[in-house]
N, C-alpha and C positions, 0 to 999 in steps of 0.2 A: 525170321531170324530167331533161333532159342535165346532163353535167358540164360544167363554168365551165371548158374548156382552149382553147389556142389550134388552129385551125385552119390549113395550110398547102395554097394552091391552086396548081392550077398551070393553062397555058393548053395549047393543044391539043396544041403541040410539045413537052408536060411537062417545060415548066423553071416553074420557083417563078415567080408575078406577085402574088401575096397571102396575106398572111397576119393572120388576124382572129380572135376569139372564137367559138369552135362555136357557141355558143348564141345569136349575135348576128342581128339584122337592121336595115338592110340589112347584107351581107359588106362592108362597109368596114374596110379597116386602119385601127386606131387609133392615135395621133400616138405612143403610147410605143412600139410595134411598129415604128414608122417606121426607126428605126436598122437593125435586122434586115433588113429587107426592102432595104435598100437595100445591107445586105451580101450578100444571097444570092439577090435577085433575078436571074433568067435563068439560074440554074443547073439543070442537071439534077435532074428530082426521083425520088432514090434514096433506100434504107433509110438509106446512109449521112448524105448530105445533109440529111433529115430529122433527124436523132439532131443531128447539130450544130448547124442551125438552130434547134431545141429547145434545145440545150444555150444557146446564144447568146441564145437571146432572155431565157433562163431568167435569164442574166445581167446583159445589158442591165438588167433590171427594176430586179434590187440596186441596180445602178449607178445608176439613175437614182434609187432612194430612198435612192441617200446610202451606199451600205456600198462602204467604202472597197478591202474584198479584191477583191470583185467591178469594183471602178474598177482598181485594179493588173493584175486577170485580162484584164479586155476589150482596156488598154494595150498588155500581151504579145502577144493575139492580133492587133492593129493589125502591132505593130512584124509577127511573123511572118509575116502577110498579105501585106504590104505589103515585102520581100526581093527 
């Protein structure tokens, strides 16, 4: 049986274009993933890039169920992104 983690695709020029559930079909991004993707979409896909993508989505999630550290967290990385 796979494990229930997210998957992150990329297109032929390996930059990020989706990211979905391993274990899913069809490979469709799902609407809670949507934030993520739309942060990291068309970025090169590195070890680095991965790990933060990860880290972000991992965040995203909290935020979106409500945990307030994770809403503060995602904010800071906004403000910093966005310099």
């Amino acid at each position: 049986m796979a494990k229930h983690r997210p998957y992150i695709k990329a297109d032929k020029l390996n930059r990020i274009c989706s990211i979905y559930w391993e274990d899913s079909t069809p490979y469709v991004t799902p609407e809670e993933f949507k934030p993520t993707l739309n942060m990291f979409q068309g970025q090169q896909l590195t070890r680095e890039t991965v790990k933060e993508c990860l880290n972000y989505l991992h965040t995203s999630l909290l935020a979106q169920a409500g945990n307030a550290e994770a809403i503060e967290t995602l904010d800071s990385i906004h403000i910093l992104w966005n310099r």
